[in-house]
C-alpha positions in Angstrom: 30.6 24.4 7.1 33.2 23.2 9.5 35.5 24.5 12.6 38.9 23.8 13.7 40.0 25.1 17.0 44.2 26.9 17.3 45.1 27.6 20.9 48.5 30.3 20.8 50.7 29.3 23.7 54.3 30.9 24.4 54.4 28.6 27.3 52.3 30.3 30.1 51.0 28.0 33.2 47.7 28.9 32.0 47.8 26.8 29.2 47.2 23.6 30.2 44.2 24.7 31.7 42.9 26.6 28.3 43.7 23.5 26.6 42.1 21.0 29.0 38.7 23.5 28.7 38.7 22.8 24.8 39.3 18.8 25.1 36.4 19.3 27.4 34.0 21.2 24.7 30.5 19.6 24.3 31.2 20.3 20.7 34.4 18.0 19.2 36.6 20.0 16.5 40.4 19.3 15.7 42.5 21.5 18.2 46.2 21.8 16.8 48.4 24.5 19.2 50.6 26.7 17.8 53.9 27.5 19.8 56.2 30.5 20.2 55.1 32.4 17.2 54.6 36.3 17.3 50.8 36.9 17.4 50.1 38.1 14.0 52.4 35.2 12.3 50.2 33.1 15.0 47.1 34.5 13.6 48.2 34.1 9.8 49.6 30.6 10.5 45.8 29.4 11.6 44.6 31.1 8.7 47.0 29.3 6.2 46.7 25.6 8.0 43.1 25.3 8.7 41.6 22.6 7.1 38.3 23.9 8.1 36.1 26.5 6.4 35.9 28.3 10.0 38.6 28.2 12.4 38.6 29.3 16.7 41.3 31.2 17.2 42.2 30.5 21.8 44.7 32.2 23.3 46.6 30.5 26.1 44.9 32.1 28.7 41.3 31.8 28.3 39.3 28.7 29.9 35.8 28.4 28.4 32.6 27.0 29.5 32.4 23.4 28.0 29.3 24.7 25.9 30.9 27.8 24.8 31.9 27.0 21.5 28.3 24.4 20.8 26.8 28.0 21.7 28.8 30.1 19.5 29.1 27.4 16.3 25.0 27.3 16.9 24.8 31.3 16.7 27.3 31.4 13.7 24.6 29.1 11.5 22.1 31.6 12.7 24.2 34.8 10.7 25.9 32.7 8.3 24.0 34.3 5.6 25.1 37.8 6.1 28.7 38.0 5.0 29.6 37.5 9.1 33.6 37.0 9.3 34.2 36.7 12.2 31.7 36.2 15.7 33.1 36.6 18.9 31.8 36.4 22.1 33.2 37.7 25.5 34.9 36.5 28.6 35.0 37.1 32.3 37.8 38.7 33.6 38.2 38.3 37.3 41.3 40.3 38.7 39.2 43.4 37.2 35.4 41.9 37.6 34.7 43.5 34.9 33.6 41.9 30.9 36.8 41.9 29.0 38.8 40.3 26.1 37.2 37.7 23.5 37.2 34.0 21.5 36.2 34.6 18.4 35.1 32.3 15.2 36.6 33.5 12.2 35.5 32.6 8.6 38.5 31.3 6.7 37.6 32.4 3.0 36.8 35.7 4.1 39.7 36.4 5.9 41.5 35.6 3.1 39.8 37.7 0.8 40.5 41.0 2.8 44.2 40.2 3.0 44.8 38.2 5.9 45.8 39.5 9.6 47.9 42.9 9.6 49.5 44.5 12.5 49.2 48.4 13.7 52.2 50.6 14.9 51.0 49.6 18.3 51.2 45.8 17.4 47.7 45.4 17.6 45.8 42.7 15.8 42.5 43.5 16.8 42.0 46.1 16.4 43.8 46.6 12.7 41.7 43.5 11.4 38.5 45.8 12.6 40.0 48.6 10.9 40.3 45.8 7.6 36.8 44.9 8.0 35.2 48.4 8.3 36.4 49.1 4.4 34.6 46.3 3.3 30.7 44.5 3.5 31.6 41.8 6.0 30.1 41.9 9.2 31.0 41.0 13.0 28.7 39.5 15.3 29.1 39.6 18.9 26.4 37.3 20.5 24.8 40.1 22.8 27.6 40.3 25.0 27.3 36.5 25.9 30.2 35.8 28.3 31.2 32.2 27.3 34.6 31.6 29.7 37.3 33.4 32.0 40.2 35.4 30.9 42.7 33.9 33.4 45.3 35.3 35.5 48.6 33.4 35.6 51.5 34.4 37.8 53.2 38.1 37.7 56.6 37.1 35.9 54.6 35.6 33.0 52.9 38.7 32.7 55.5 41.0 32.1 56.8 38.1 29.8 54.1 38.2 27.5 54.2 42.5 27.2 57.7 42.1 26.4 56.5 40.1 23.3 53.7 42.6 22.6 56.0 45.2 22.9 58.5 43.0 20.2 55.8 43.8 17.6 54.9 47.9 18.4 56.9 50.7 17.7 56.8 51.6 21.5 56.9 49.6 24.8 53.6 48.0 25.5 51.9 47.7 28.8 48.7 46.7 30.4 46.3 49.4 32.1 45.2 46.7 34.7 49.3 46.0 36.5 47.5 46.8 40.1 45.0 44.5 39.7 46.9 41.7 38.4 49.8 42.0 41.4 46.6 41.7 44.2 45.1 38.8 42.4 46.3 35.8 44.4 43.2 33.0 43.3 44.7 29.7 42.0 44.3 28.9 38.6 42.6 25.4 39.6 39.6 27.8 41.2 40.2 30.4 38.1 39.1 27.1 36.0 36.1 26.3 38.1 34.5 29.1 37.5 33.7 28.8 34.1 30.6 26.7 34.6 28.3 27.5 37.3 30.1 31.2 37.8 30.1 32.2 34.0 26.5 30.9 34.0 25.3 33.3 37.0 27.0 36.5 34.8 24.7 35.5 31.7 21.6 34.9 33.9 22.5 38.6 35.5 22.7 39.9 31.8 19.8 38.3 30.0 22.2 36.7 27.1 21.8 35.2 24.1 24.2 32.5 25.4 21.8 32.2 28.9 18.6 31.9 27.0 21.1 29.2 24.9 21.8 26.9 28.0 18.1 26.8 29.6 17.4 24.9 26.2 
């Protein structure tokens, strides 16, 4: 088995920090970014180029803990067995200090064999592809809630930038629940980024994870 990393970008300022935190992974894969795509062509375009039996699938947003994906490659070999297509593990969202949002590990044949990535009348992903898998004997893993990065906050304007695209692929407008929080949230992304060592490490100590019991090793 191997892994290939895909970051989606439509150009955010959080990118460069999402992509810096993979180039800084303990564990070396090929990253390859995909640009400008709407998220389900994204999503079927990692599918189709991966030269890897498993693939990461990073949004532009998210800055991982530089043993995330060692952690979550190590806990895939561990549920390989069971027909797992896809493991995912959490992140830390800080504008709502609250668990939120995932990177997930997605097995590339078995993706495939239920069809690919679909989109709902709401132009969600997720959600459909859970939908996909629940009709069939694959499972999902999700590491006991181990919070392996930050779901980052970039600037307002970018926000309602990126539900406009959302709301591109949904029969009706999309929009976050979380708009309050995001306007008061003034932290830099440079301290955003920080936090994904020492800070994500506290929130799996707090939680007894399978990613904390992972990094005392």
């Amino acid at each position: 088995m191997d892994l290939e990393a895909f970051i989606i970008t439509n150009g955010r300022s959080t990118f460069e920090y999402a992509l810096k935190a993979l180039q800084q992974q303990t564990f070396k894969f090929k990253i390859t970014i995909l640009r400008d795509m709407k998220w389900v062509d994204a999503l079927n375009e990692c599918l189709n180029r991966s030269s890897a039996s498993h693939f990461i699938r990073c949004d532009d947003d998210f800055v991982l803990h530089p043993r995330a994906i060692e952690f979550m490659w190590n806990r895939y070999q561990t549920v390989s067995k069971l027909k797992t297509i896809m493991l995912v593990a959490k992140l830390w969202e800080d504008w709502t200090s609250r668990i939120a949002g995932g990177v997930k590990i997605y097995n590339a044949e078995f993706v495939k064999d239920i069809g690919g990535f679909k989109v709902s009348h709401l132009g969600k992903v997720d959600k459909k592809f859970r939908e996909q898998v629940q009709e069939t004997n694959y499972r999902m893993d999700g590491c006991k809630k181990s919070v392996v990065g930050l779901h980052t906050c970039g600037s307002w304007e970018e926000q309602l930038r990126y539900e406009t695209l959302w709301s591109k692929l949904a029969d009706h407008a999309y929009k976050k629940t979380t708009h309050n929080d995001m306007k008061k949230y003034k932290k830099p992304l440079d301290e955003q980024f920080a936090m994904r060592t020492k800070f994500v490490e506290k929130i799996n100590k707090r939680y007894r994870t399978f990613f904390h019991e992972f990094l005392k090793k």
